[in-house]
Structure formats: C-alpha cells, structure tokens
N, C-alpha and C positions, 0 to 999 in steps of 0.2 A: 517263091511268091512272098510278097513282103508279108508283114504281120495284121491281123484282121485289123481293121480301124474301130475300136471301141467306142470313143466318142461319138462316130459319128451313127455308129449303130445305135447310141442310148438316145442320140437327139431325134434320127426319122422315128423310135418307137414312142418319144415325149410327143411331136408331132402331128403325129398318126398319119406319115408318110410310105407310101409305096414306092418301090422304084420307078415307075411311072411316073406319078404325079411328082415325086422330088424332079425327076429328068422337064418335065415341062413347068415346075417353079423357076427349075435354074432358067432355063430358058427366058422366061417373062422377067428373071431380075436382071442377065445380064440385057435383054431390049430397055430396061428403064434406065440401064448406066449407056446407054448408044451401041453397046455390041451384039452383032447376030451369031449364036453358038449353036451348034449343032451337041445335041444331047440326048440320048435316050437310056432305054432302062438297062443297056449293057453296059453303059458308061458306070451307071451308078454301082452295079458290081462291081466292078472294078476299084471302083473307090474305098468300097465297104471290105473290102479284100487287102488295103492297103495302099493302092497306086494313088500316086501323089498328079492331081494335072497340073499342067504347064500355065503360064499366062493367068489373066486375071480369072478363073475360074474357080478357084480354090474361096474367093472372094462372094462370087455369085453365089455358090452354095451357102456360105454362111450367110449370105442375104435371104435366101428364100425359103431356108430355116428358118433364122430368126422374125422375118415377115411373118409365118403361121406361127412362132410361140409370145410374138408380140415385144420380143425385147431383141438389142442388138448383140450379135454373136461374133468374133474374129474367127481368124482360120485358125489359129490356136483353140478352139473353143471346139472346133469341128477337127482336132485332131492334124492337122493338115500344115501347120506352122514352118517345117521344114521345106515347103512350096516355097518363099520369099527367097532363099536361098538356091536354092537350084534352081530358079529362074528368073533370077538375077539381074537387072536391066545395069550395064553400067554408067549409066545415068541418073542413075537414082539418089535422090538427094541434091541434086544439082540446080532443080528448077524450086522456084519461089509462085507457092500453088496459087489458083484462085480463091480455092475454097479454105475453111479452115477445116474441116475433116477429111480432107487428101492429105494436108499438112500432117493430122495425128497419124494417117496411115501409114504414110511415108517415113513418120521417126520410129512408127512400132517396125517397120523391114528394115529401117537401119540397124535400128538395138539388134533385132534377128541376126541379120549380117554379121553383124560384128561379133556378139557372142560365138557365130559358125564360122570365125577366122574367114570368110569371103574373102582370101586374097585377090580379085582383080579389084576388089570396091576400096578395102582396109590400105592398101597401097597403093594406090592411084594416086598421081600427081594430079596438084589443082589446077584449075581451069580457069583463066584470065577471065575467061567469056560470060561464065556463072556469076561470077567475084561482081562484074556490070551489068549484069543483066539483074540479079536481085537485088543491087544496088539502086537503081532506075526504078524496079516496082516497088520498091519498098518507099523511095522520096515521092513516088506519084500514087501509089495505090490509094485508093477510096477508101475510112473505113470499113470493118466489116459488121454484117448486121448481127443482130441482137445471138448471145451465145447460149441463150434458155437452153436446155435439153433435159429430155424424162427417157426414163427408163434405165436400169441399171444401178449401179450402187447410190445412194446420194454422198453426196461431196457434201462439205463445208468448209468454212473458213479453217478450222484444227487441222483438215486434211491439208490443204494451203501450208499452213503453216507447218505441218512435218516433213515437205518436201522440201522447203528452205531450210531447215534446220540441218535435212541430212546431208543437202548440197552445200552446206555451210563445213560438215563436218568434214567433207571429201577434200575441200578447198584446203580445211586448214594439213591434213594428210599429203597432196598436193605439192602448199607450198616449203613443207618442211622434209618431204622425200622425194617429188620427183613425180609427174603423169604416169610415168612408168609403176608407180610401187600398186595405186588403187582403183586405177583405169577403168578393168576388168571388170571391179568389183560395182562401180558405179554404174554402169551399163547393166550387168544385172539388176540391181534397185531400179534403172527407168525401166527396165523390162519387166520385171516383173510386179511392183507394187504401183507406180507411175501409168502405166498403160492403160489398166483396168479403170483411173481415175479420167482418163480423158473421155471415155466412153460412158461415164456416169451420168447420175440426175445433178444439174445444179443451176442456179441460178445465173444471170446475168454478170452481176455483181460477182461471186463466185467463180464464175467461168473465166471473166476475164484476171482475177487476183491468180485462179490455174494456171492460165495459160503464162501469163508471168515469170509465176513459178517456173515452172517447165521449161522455160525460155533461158531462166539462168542457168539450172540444171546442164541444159543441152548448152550454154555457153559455156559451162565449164567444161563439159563432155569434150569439146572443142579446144580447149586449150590443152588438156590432157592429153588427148590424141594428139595433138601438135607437139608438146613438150616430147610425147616416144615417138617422133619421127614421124608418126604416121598422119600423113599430110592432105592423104583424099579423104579419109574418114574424117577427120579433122574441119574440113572447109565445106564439109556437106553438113555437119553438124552449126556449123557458122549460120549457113542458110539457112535451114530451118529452126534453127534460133532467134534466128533473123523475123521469118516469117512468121512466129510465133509471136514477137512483141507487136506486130501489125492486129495479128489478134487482139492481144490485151489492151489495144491501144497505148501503147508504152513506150513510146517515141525515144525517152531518154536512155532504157535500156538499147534500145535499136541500135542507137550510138554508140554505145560502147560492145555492140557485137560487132559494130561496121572496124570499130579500133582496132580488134582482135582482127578482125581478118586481114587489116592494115599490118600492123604485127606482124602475122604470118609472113605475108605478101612483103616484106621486109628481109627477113629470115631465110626466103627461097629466092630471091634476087629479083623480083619482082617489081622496079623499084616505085616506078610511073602508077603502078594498081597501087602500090601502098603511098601513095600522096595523097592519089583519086579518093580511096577509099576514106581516109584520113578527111579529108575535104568534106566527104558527104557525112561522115559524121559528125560535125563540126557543126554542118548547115541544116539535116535533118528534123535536132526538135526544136529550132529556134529559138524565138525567147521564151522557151521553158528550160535552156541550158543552163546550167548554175556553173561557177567560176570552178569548182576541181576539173568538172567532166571536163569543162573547157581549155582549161590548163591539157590534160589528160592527151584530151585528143590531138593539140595545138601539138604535144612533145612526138606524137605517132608521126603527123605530117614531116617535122624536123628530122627524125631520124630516115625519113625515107631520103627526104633533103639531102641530108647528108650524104647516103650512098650515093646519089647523081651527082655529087661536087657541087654541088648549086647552095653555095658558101651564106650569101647574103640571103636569100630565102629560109635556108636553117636558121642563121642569126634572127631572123623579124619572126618566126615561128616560135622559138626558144625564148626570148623577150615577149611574146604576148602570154605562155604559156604561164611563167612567171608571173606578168602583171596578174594575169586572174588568178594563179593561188595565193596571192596575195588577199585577194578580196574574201575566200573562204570562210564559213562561219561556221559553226557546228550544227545547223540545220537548214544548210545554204543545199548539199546534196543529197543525192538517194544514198543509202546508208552503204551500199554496198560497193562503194569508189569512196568508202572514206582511209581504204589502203595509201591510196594518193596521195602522198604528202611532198614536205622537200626534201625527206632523203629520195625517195622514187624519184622526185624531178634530178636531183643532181644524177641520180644513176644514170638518165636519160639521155641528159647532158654531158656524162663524161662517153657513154658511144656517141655522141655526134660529132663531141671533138676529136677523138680518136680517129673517127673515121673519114675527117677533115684531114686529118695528117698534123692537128695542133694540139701535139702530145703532152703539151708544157699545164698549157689550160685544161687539158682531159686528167691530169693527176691532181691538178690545183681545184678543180670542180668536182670530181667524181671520188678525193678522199674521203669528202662526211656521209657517202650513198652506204654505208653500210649501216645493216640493224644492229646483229649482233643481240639477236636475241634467242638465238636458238628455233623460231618458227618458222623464220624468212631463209633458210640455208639458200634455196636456190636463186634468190635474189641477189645474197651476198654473195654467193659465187660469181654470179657475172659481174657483180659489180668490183669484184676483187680481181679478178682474171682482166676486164678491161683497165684496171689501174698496172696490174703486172704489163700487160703491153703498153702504157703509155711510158711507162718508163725503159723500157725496152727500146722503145723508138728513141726515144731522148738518149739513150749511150748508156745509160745509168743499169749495167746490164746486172751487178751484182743487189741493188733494190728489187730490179724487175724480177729476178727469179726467187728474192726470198719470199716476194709477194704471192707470186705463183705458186709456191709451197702451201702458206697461206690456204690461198684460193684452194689447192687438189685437198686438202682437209677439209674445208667446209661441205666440199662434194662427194665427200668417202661416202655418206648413205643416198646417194641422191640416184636413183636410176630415172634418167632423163637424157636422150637423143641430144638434146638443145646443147647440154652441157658439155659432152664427148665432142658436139663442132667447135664451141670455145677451144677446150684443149686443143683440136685439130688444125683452128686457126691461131693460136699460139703457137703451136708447133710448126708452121710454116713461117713465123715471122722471125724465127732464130735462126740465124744468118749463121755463114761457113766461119767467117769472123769469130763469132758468139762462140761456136762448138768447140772452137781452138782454144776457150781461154777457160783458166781452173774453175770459173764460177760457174763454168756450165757442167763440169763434169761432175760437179758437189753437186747440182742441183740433176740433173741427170738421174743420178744413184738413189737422191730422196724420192725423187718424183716416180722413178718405178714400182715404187711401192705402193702407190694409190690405182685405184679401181678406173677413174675414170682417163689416167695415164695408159692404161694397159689395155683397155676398150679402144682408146682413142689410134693406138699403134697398129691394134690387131685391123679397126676399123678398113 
C-alpha cells in the first residue's frame, strides 16, 4: 500500500471533514463542473491511504476542500499531484480553452508532465490540426472578461516583474548554450514559483500584466522544447502561450507566438502550416503592428516560401520584410523583438536563398548575419553553417568547409537538437565528389573532434 497521504489528512482535519461528508462535497463539486461521480466514504480511505484516482477527481476533491476552507487549493495542495501524470490525456495542451482558468490548469499538468518525463506527451509529434484550430480562435475569440480574483497570495506589479526578469535570464542562457542546457530548469521555476501566482489575489490591471508575463515565459518554454527536439511539448506550450495573450489582451505578443509556431512548422517540414501560420501573425494585431514585428513575421512567411519553391512569393515577402525594418525606431516595438535587427534579417535571408538553390546571393546576404559576440552562439551557428553550404553548392568546396569548421566551434557548447540537424543536413550535401577530394579529408579529421560532429554521426 502506497504511503498515508499526509496532506490530505492535515486539510479534512483543518476542514472539519468526515469521510462522509468529504465523499458527498466531492460529489456536489464534481455536479458543479457537469460531472456525475460516484463517491463514498470507502473511496476516501483509500485516498487517505495513498491511492492516487484517475480522471478529474483528484481536482474535485481539492474543490470541495478548498470550498469549506474558503480559499483555492490544487491537487498538489491535497498531496495528489502525481494524478496529472498517470492520467494523462494525450491531448493535453492541444486545445486553445474557453476559459482562462482551464488555460492555468492546463499549463500547471504540463509543467507536472514534463518535469515526470511523460514520454507519450514530451515526444509527441505536432499536430497540423491544433497549429489551425488555435489559430482560428485566437483571430476570432472575444475578449475575455474582467481577470479580478481574491483569495490566495496577493500578486503585484514586483511579482510581474520577477517573472520577466527570470525569463529574461533563461533566454539569455538559451541563446548562448542551447534549449537543451536550462530547459529543465525553467519548467521547474513555472512549476514551482509561477503557478502558485496564477491562483493568487490580483487585480485586473495585474492579472492581465501576469498573464503576459506567463505568456512569454511559456513562449520561451516553447522554443527551448523545440530547440531539444522535443516537438509536442514544444507546440502545446505554443498554445497555450498563445492562449494566454488572448488573456492579457496582448495581440502583439500573440503574433509572435503564431511566428514561433511558424518556425517550428518550418523545421518539421510543415511547409503550407508555416505560411498559414506566418499569415495570421501578420494579420492578427493589425494596426497595432509596429514595423520589426512586421519585418519579423513577413521573413517567417518567406522562409516557409522558400521551402515550397514559390520563388517570387519569398522575394515580395523578403522586400516587405526589409521595407518595414527600415521604418523602425527605438520605441516603434515591444521591447522584447528588439533582438530583430538586420543581421537577424540577413540570417533569414541567407536560408531563403540557400533553400532557393541561389547559393551565390545566400553567401553574398547571409555574410554580415553573424554577431560574434559570444551571446548569440546559436544564432551564429546557423548562420555560419548556412554560409558553409552556400558555398558548398557553388563548387567553392575548400571555403565551404573552412567555414564549417568555423561554424562546429561556435557550437562546441551548445546542446541543441536544432543544431545536430544543421550538421545532419550538411552532412548530406557533401557529395561522393566532395569526399574524394584532400579538402574534405582535412576537414573530416578537424570536424571529428567537435561534439556536435559526433552527435550528428551517432544520430
């Protein structure tokens, strides 16, 4: 028999519940959420004993607890946390809720999930269907009404403000090692410090500056999970990222979660979802769009462009993309797309042309896409690695691999999925030709010695 559940022994004796009357609360919470449960007071032994139930029950009881001590309680609260996990919906995360407090539920069973390695959820390939369907309720949804709520910790503005700060700190962790290096550790912080705050007292005002918050948090949680591969985790976090700026009323972040899942949806060969997606971010917050984001999203469309061969559609994409970073001003965007410049644009631009097969123009545009500041490693790397194969295609085989050399050095600390397919697809583009000739064998010999060479072979 599992081990006595403590918690939830301390909350029926704060309570002043019987097995009984807990067995006929839960009952009356789960009829107020539309479900009929059968419960009595052998159930609750069983509970109080350790057994974990199934389905939303584990849910009900923290309701009809926290109903009789007057404040909101999670199944972590009641001991019961490990229920999200062992019953599992794989759907979860998929859908773009009604309400905004299904939405917090639903990121608290993610973060659970994922911290409990859930392999059917954490590895799960995305879903075309999800990617359009919270696309669709996100450009038509209503807002949502007023986000007051009492009881539980009070929030403020400070608290707001620590949550951006540390997703600021992750980002920059991120983009100088890899989704891979701090993943983990970020999903810990929403679970643990983050969660408690959705369920807090706070204002309106407050509520929606949270959700915001939480919104980038979980967009970055999104790219991280994408950057290690890991690609259903990764696009559940999209959505309800997504669905979280429809909270804040925050149109313009919305946009640029719709980019990322474009991105993605690029990445996985996806190519028609990531135009689509690219589109609706574009069209979303209308004219409250300032000229980066629009640049921004304009280079997502083109890149998908590009993989369809649909030549002159990438070229008017890439030309408007341009005209509007041009217009930028220092307080033209939201602070957090002021990454977006024109070395990011040329990066953009040298995959488009590379992936056009106009290798001449992908080395001639995508040379100044490098930082070289030691922050951006995994930036430079792809943008180093697509310069290695522009010239690779052009003949220029002994450039191409010093480049590539290059590139597997800026990647030596970078644990990222994303990267190992660069190498992967490099490594497919060196022709029988290429292997036969001394430059590759020099370059061979260096190239074993980096991490992301030896990942990419084992792969």
């Amino acid at each position: 028999m599992a081990d006595r559940n403590a918690r939830l022994v301390a909350l029926m004796q704060e309570a002043d519940f019987s097995h009984k009357s807990l067995a006929r609360a839960v009952v009356t919470a789960a009829a107020r959420a539309g479900e009929d449960v059968t419960c009595d007071h052998t159930y609750v032994t069983r509970w109080l004993k350790g057994s974990i139930p199934r389905g939303n029950m584990p849910q009900f009881i923290a309701d009809a607890i926290g109903a009789k001590l007057g404040r909101r309680l999670t199944i972590d609260d009641i001991g019961m946390g490990d229920a999200a996990v062992s019953a599992i919906q794989l759907d979860l995360g998929l859908d773009f809720a009604d309400r905004p407090e299904t939405t917090a539920k639903t990121v608290t069973d993610l973060w659970r999930a994922d911290l409990a390695e859930a392999e059917p959820l954490v590895r799960a390939q995305p879903d075309s269907a999800a990617w359009n369907t919270a696309t669709l309720r996100w450009l038509v949804a209503p807002p949502d009404a007023a986000l007051t709520r009492t009881g539980g910790q009070a929030i403020g503005a400070v608290d707001v403000e620590m949550v951006r700060s540390t997703a600021d700190a992750f980002s920059t962790l991120d983009g100088k090692f890899g989704g891979g290096h701090a993943r983990r550790a970020l999903i810990q912080y929403l679970h643990t410090d983050v969660r408690p705050m959705l369920d807090g007292q706070y204002s309106d005002a407050v509520g929606k500056q949270l959700h915001s918050a939480v919104a980038e948090a979980l967009l970055l949680a999104g790219w991280m999970s994408y950057d290690s591969g890991l690609h259903g985790i990764a696009q559940r976090y999209f959505i309800q990222a997504l669905r979280m700026t429809q909270t804040a009323g925050d149109r313009l972040l919305g946009g640029s979660v719709l980019s990322a899942m474009s991105h993605q949806a690029t990445f996985m060969g996806r190519y028609q979802d990531a135009v689509a997606l690219a589109r609706a971010a574009y069209m979303g917050p209308a004219a409250s769009l300032g000229p980066t984001m629009a640049a921004q999203f304009r280079a997502m469309e083109a890149r998908g462009l590009a993989r369809l061969g649909d030549e002159r559609g990438c070229d008017l994409a890439l030309a408007e993309a341009e005209r509007k970073l041009s217009q930028r001003t220092a307080d033209s965007d939201p602070p957090y797309i002021a990454y977006f410049d024109e070395v990011e644009l040329a990066a953009e631009i040298g995959h488009c042309f590379r992936d056009l097969g106009r290798s001449v123009e992908a080395a001639q545009r995508g040379g100044v896409s490098i930082f070289g500041d030691g922050l951006n490693n995994r930036s430079d790397f792809f943008a180093t690695m697509v310069q290695a194969e522009a010239y690779l295609n052009q003949g220029e085989i002994a450039r191409g691999f010093e480049i590539a050399v290059a590139a597997l050095s800026l990647g030596e600390g970078l644990k990222s999925a994303r990267c190992v397919q660069y190498v992967r697809d490099l490594q497919g583009r060196v022709t029988d030709q290429m292997r036969r000739a001394a430059e590759f064998r020099g370059f061979a010999e260096q190239a074993r010695a980096f991490r992301l060479w030896q990942r990419a072979e084992a792969a």
